[in-house]
C-alpha positions as a Markdown table, in Angstrom:
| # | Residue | x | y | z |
|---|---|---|---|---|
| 1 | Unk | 10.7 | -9.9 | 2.6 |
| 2 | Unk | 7.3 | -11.9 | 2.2 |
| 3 | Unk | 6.8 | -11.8 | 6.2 |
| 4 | Unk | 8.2 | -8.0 | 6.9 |
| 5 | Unk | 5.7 | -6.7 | 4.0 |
| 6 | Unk | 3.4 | -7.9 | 5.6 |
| 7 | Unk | 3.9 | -7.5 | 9.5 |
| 8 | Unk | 4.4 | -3.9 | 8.4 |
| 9 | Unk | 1.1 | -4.0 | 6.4 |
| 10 | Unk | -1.0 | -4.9 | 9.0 |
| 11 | Unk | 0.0 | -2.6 | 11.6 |
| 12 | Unk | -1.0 | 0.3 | 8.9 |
| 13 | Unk | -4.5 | -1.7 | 8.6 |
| 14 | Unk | -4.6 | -1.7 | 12.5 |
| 15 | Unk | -3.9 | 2.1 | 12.4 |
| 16 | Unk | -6.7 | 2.9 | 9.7 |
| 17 | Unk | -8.9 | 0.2 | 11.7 |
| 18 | Unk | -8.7 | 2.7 | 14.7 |
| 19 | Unk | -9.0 | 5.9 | 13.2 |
| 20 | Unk | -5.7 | 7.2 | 13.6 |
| 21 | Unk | -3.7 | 9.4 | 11.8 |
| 22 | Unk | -1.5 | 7.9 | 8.7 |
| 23 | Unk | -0.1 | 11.3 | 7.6 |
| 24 | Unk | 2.7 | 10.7 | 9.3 |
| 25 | Unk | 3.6 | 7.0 | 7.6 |
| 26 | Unk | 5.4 | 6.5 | 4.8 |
| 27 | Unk | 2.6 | 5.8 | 2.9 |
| 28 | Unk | 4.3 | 5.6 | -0.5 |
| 29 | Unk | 6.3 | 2.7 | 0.7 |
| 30 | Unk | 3.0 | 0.9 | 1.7 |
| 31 | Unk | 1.6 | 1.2 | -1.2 |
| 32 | Unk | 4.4 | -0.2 | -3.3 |
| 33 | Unk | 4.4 | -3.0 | -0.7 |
| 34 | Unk | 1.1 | -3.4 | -1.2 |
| 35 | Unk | 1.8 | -3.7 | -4.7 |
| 36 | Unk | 4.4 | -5.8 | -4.6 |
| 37 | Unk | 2.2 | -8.5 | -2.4 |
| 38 | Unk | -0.1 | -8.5 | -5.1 |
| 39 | Unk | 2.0 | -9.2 | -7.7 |
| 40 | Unk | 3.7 | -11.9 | -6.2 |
| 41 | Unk | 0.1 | -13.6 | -6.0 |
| 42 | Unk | -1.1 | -12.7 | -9.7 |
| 43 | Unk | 0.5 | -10.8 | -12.0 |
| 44 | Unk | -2.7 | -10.4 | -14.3 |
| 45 | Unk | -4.3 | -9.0 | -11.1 |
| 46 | Unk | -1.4 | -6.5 | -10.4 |
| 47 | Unk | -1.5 | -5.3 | -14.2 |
| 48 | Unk | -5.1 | -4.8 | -13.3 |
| 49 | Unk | -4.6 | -2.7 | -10.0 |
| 50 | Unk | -1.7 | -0.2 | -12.0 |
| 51 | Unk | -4.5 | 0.8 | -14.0 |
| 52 | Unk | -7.2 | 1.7 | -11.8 |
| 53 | Unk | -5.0 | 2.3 | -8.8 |
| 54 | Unk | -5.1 | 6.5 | -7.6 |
| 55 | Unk | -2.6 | 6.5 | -4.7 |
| 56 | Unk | 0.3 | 7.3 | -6.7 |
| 57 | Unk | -1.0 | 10.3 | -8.6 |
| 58 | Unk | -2.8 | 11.5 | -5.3 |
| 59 | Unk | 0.4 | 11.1 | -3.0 |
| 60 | Unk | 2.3 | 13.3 | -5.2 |
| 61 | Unk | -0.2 | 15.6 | -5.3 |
| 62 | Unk | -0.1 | 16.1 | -1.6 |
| 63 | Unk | 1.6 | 19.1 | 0.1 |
């Protein structure tokens, strides 16, 4: 899981590195991945990010 999070992490960075289009990836999922990665480092840290994080609120905004 480790290793697939983040293979699939860094080909989204690659993407945003290049200026391309993200509309069309599952952005949601990335985030939770991201997420997820960080928890599994420091859970202090990911208690942190749920507070201050505003993906989720603007991805269900969105269209």
């Amino acid at each position: 899981m480790l290793y697939d999070d983040m293979e699939a992490l860094r080909g989204f960075r690659n993407r945003i590195a290049h200026h391309e289009p993200i509309f069309a990836y599952p952005l949601a999922q990335h985030q939770a991945r991201i997420q997820r990665l960080i928890k599994l480092r420091c859970e202090q840290t990911e208690q942190w990010l749920s507070q201050w994080e505003i993906v989720t609120f603007a991805l269900a905004a969105r269209p």
